[in-house]
N, C-alpha and C positions, 0 to 999 in steps of 0.2 A: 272624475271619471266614474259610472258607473262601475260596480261590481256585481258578476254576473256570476253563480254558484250553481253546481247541482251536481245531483250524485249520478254515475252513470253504472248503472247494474246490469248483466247479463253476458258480459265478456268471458267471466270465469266461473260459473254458476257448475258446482258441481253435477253429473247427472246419474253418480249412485254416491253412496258413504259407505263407511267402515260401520256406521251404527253403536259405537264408543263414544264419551264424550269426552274424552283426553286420552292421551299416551304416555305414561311412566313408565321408563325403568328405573325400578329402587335401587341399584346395584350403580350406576352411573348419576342416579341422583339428579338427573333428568327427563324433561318433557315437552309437548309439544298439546296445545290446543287449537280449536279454531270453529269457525262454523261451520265449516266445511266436513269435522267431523260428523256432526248429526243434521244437516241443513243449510239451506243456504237463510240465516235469517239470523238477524241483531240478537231475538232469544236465544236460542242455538250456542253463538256465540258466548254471549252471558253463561250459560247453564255450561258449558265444555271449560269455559275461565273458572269459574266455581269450582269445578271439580276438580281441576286439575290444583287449584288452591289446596285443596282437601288433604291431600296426599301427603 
């Protein structure tokens, strides 16, 4: 059987951000990333996981 793939984009496409590229708190020593912080795009993503690495 074939296998038929694709991505479907635009269900959940933010339409503002926070403009952050992750959420820390040091005190709980937790956080939250995604691209939904700064975008809706694969970069976004990457660069919000980045940072929130950082911390």
């Amino acid at each position: 059987l074939p296998t038929i793939a694709g991505v479907y984009r635009g269900a959940a496409l933010p339409t503002n951000t926070p403009g952050l590229p992750c959420i820390f708190d040091p005190h709980g020593r937790a956080g939250i990333c995604g691209d939904w912080l700064l975008g809706s795009s694969v970069e976004a993503a990457s660069l919000s996981g980045m940072a929130l690495a950082n911390h």
